[in-house]
N, CA, C and O of each residue as an XYZ file, in Angstrom:
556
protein
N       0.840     -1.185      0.000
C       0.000      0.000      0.000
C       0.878      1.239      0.000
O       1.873      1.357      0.716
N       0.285      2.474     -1.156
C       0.943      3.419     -0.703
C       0.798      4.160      0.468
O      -0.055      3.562      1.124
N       1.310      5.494      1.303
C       1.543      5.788      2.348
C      -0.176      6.040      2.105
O      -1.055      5.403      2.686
N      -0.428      7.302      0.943
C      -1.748      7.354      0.537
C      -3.107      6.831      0.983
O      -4.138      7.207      1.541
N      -2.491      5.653      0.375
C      -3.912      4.196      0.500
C      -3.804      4.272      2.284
O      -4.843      4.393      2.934
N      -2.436      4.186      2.981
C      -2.560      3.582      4.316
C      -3.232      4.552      5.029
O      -3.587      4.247      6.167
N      -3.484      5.650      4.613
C      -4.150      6.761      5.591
C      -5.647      7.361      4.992
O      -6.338      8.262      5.468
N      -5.890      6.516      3.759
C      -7.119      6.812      3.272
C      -8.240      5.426      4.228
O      -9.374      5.655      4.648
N      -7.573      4.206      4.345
C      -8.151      3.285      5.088
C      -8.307      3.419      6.574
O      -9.297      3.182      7.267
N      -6.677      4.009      7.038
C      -7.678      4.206      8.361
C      -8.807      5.756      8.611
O      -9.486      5.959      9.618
N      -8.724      6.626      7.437
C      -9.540      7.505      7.784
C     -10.834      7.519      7.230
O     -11.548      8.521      7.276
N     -11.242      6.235      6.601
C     -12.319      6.121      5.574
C     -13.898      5.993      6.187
O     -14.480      5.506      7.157
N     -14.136      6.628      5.173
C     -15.389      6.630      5.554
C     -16.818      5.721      4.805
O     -17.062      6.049      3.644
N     -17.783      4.559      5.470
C     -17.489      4.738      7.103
C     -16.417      4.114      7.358
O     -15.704      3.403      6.650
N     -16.333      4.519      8.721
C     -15.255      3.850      9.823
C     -15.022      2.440     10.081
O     -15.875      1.600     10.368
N     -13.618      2.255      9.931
C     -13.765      0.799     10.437
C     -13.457      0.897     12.180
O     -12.963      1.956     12.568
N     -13.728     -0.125     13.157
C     -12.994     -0.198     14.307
C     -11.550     -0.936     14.123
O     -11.100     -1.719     13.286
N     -11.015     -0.290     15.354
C      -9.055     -0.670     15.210
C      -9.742     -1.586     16.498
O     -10.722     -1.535     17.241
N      -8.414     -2.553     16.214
C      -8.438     -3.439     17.251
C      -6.715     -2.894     18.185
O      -5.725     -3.031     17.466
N      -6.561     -2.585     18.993
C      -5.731     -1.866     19.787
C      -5.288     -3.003     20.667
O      -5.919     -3.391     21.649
N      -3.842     -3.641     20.120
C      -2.928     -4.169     21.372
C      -2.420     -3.382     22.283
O      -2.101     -2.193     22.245
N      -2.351     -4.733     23.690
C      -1.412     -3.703     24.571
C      -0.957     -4.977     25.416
O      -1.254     -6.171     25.455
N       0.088     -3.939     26.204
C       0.991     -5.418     26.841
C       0.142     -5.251     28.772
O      -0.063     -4.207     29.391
N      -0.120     -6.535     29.168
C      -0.838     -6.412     30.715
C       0.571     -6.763     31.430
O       1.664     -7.227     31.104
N      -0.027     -6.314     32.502
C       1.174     -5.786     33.571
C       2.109     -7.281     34.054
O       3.012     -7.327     34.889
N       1.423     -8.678     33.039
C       2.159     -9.897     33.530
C       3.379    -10.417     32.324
O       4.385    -11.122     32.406
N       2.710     -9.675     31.202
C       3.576     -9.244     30.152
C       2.013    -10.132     28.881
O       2.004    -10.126     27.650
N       1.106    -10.662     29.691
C       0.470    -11.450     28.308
C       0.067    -10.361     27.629
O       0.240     -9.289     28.210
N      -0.605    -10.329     26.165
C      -1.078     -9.487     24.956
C      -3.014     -9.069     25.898
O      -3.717     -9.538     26.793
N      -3.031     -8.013     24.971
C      -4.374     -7.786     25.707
C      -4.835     -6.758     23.976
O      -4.138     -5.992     23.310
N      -6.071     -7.165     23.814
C      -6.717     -6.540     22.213
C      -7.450     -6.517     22.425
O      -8.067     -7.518     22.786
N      -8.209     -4.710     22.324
C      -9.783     -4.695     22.094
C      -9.907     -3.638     21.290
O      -8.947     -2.923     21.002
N     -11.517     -3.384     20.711
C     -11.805     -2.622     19.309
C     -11.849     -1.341     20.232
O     -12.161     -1.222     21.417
N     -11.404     -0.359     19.225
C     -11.969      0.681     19.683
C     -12.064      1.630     18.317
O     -11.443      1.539     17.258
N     -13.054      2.549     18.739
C     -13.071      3.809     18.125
C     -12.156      5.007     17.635
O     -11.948      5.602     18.693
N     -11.533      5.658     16.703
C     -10.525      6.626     16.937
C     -10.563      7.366     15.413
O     -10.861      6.639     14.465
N     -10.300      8.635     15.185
C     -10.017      9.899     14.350
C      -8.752      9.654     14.420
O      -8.053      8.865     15.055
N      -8.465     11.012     13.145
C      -6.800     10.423     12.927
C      -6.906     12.666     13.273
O      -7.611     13.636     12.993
N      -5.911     12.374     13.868
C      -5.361     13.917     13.602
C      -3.893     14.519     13.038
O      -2.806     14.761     13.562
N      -4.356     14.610     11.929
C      -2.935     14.312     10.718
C      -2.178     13.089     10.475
O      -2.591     12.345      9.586
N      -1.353     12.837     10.993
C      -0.910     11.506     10.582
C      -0.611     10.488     12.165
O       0.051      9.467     12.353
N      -1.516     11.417     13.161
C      -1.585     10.568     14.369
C      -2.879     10.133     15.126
O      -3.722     11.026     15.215
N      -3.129      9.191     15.568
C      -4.373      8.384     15.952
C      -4.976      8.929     17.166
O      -4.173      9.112     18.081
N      -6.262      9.249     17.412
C      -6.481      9.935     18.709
C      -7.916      8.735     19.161
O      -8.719      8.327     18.321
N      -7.939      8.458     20.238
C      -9.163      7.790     20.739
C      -8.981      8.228     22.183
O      -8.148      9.006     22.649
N     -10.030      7.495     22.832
C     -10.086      7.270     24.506
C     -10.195      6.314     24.921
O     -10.008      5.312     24.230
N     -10.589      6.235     26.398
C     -10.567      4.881     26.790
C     -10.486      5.437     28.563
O      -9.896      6.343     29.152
N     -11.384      4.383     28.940
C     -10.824      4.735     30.554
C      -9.957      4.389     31.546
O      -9.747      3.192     31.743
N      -9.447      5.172     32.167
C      -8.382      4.853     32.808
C      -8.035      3.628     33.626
O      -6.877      3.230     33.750
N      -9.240      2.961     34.258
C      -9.353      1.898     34.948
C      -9.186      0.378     34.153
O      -8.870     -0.699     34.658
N      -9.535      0.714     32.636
C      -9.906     -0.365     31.902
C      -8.447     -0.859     31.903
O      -7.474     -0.224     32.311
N      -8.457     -2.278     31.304
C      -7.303     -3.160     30.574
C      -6.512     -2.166     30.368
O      -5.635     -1.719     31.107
N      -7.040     -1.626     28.724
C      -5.806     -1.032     28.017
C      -5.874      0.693     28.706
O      -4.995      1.452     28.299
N      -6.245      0.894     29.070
C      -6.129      2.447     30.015
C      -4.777      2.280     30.899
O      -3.743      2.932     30.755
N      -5.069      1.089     32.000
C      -3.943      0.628     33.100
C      -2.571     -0.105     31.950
O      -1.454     -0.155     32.465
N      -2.657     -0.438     31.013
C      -1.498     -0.807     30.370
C      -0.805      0.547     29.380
O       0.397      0.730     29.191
N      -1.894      1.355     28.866
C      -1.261      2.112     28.744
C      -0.512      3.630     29.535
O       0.159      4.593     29.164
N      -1.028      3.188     30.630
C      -0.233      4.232     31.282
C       1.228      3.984     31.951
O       2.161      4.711     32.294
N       0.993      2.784     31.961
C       2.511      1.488     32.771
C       3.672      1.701     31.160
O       4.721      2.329     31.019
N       3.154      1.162     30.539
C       3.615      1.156     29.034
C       3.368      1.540     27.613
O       2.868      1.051     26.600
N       3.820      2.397     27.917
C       3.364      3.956     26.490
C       3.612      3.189     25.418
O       4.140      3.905     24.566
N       3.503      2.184     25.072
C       3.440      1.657     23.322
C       2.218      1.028     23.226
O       1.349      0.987     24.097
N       2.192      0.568     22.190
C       0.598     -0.161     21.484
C       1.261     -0.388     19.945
O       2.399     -0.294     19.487
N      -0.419     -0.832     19.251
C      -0.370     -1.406     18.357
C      -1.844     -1.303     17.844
O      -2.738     -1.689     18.596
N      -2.019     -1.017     17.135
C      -3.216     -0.542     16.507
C      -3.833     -1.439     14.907
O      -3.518     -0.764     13.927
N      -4.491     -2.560     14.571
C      -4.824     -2.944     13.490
C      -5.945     -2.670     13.294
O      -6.859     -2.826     14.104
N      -6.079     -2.001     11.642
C      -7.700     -1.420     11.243
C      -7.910     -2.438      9.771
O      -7.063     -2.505      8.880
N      -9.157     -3.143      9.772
C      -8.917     -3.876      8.277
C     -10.078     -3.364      7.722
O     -10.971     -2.955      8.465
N     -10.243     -3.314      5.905
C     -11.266     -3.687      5.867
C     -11.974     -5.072      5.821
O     -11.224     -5.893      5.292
N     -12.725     -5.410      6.058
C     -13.528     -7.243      6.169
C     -14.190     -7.042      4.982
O     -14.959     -7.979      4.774
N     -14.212     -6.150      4.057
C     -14.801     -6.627      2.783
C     -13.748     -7.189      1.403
O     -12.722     -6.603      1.059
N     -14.166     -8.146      0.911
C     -13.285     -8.519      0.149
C     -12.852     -7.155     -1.288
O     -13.682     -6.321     -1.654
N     -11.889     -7.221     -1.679
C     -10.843     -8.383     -1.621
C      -9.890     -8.190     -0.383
O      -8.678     -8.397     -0.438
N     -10.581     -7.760      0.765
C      -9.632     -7.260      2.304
C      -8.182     -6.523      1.706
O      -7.564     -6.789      0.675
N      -7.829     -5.271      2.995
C      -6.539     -4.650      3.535
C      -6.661     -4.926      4.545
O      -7.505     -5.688      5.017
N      -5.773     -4.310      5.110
C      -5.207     -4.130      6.511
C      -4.162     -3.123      6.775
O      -3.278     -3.144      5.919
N      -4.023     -2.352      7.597
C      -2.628     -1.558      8.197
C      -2.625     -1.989      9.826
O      -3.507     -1.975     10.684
N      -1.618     -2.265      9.833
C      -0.951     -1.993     11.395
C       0.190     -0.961     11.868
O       1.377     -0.964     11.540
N      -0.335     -0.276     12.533
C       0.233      0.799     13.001
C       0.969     -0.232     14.578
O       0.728     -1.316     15.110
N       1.728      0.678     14.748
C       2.946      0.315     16.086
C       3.472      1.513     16.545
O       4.009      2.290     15.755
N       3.386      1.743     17.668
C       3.753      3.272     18.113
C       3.743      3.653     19.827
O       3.260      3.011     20.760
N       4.306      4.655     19.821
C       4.109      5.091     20.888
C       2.721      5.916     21.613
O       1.944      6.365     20.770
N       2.415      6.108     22.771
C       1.243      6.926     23.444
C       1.451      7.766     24.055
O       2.349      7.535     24.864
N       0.848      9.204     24.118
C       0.754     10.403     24.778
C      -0.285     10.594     25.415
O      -1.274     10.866     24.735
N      -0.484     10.511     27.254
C      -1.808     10.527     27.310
C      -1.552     12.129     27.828
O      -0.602     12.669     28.395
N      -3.432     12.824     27.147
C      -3.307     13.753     27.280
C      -4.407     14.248     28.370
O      -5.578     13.868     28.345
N      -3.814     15.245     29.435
C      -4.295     15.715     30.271
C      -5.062     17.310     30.199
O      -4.581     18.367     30.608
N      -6.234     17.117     29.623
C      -6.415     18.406     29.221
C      -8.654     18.122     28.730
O      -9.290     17.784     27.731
N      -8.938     18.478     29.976
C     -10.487     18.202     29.602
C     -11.002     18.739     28.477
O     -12.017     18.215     28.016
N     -10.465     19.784     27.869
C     -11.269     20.346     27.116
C     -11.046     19.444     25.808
O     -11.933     19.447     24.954
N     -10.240     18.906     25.679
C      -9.228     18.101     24.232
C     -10.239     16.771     24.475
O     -10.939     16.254     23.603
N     -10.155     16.428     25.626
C     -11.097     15.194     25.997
C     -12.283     15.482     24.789
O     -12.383     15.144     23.609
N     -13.145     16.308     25.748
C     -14.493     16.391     25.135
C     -14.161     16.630     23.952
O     -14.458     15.734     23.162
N     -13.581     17.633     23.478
C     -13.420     17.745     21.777
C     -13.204     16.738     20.945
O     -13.958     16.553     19.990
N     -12.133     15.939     21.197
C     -12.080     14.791     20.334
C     -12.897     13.437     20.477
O     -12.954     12.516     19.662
N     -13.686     13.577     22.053
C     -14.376     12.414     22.775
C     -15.903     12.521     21.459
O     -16.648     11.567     21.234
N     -16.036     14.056     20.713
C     -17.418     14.419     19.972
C     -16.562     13.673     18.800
O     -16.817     12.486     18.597
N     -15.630     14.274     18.074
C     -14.913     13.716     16.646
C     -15.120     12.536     16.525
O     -15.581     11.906     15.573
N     -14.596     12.051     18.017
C     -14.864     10.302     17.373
C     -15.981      9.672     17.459
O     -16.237      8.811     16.617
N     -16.855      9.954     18.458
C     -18.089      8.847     18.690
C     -19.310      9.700     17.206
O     -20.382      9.203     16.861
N     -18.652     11.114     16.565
C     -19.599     11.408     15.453
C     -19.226     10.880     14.186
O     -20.031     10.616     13.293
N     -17.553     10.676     14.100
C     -17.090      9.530     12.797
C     -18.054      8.502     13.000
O     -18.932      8.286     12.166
N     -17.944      7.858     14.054
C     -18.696      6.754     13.891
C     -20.605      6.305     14.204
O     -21.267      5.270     14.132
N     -20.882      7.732     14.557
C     -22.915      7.424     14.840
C     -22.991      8.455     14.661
O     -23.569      9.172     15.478
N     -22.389      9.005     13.416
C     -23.424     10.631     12.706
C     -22.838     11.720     13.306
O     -22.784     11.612     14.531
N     -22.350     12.805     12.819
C     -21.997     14.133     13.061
C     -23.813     14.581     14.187
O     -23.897     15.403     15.100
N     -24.379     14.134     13.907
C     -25.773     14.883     14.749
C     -25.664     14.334     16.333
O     -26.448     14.596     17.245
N     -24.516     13.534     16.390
C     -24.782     12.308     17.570
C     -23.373     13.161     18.402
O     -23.179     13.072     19.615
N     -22.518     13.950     17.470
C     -21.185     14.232     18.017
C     -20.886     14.922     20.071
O     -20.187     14.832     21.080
N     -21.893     15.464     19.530
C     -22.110     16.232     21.250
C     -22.182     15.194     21.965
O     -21.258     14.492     22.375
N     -23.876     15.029     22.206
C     -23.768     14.009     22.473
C     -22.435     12.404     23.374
O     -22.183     11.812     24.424
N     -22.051     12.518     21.867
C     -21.016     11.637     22.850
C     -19.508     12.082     23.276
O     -18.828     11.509     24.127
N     -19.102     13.284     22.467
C     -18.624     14.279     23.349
C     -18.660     14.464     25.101
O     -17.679     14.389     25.841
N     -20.064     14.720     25.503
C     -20.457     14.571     26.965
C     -20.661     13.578     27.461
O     -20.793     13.619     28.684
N     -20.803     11.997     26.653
C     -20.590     11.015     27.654
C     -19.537     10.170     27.801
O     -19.349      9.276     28.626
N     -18.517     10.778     26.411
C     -17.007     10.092     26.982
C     -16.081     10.703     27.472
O     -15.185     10.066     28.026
N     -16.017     12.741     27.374
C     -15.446     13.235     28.238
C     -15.220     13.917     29.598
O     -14.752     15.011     29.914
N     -15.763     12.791     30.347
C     -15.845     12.600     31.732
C     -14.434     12.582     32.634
O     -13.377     12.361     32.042
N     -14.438     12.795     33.934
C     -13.427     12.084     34.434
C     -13.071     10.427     34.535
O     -13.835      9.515     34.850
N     -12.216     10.390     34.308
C     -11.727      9.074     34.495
C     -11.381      8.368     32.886
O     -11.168      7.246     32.427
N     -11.455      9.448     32.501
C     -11.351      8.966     30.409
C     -10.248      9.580     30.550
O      -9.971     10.559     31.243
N      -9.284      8.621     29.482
C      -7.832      9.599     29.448
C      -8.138      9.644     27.806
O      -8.861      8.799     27.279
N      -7.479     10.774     27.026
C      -7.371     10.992     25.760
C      -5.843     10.462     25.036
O      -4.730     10.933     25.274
N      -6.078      9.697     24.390
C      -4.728      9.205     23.883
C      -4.375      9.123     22.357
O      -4.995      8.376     21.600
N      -3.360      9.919     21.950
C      -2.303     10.074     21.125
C      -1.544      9.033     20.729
O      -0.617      8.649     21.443
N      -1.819      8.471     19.604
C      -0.971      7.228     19.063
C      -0.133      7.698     18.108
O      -0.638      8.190     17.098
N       1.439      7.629     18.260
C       2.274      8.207     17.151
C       3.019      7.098     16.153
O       3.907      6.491     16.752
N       2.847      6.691     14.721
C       3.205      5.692     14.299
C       4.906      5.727     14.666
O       5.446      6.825     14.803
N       5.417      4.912     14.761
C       7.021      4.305     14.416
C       7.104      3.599     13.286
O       7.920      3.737     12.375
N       6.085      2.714     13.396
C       5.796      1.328     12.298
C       4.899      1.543     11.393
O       4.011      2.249     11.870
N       4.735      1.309     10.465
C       3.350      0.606      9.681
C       3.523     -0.266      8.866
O       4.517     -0.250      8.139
N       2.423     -1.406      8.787
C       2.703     -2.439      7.875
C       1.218     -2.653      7.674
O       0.171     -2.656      8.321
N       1.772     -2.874      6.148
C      -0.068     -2.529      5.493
C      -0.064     -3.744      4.292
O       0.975     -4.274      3.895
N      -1.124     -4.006      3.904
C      -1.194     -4.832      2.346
C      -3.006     -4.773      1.574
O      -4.014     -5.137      2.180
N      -2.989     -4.451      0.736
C      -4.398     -3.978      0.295
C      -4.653     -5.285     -0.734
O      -3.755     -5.559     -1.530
N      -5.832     -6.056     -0.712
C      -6.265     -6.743     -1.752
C      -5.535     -7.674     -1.847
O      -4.922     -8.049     -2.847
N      -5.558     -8.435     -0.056
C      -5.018     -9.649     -0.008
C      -5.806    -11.077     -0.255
O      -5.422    -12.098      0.316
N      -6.667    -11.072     -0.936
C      -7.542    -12.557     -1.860
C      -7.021    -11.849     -3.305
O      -7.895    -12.156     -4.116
N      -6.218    -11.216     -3.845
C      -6.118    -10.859     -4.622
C      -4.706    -11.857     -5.462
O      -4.338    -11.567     -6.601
């Protein structure tokens, strides 16, 4: 894939969900979907602080991020990178609306704006290092 293609898939519309690795505090793998906007060429979602990947990512600022599409003839990118969590409510709510309106309607953006930027949500910054991508793999 070109760099192109790799940032037209994860920003496409609609949205796919990323499935987000992370390492648990015993060292096993830990993956769940989540939601996320890209802000330029870096990944922004949330997540709460208490959860799995909240408590792993605050122990251990890396991850791993895979977005596919499931329609044939399937891609995929995997992103690998580091995390910035950001402390700043207002960024919360702002990007907490971007993402939950990528994915259930710009009319829905507020909305979930106010019910994911709460306390106890951290806002997190995914910066690639890696990517490894392949488009139109039944191909």
């Amino acid at each position: 894939m070109s760099d192109e293609e790799v940032w037209a898939l994860l920003g496409s519309t609609p949205a796919h969900t990323g499935k987000l690795a992370t390492v648990r505090a015993d060292g096993s793998p830990h993956v769940a979907p989540i939601w996320f906007a890209l802000d330029g060429r870096e990944i922004m979602f949330n997540t709460g602080a208490t959860t799995v990947k909240g408590r792993a990512l605050q122990r251990d600022g890396r991850a791993a991020l895979c977005v596919d599409d499931e329609r044939p003839p399937f891609s995929f990118v995997v992103v690998q990178g580091t995390v910035e969590l950001i402390d700043d409510r207002a960024e919360l709510v702002r990007w907490a609306g971007i993402i939950g309106g990528r994915y259930m309607g710009a009319d829905q953006a507020d909305a979930y704006g106010k019910r994911n930027g709460v306390p106890g949500e951290l806002l997190v910054r995914l910066s690639p290092l890696r990517i490894s991508a392949m488009a139109h793999t039944a191909d």
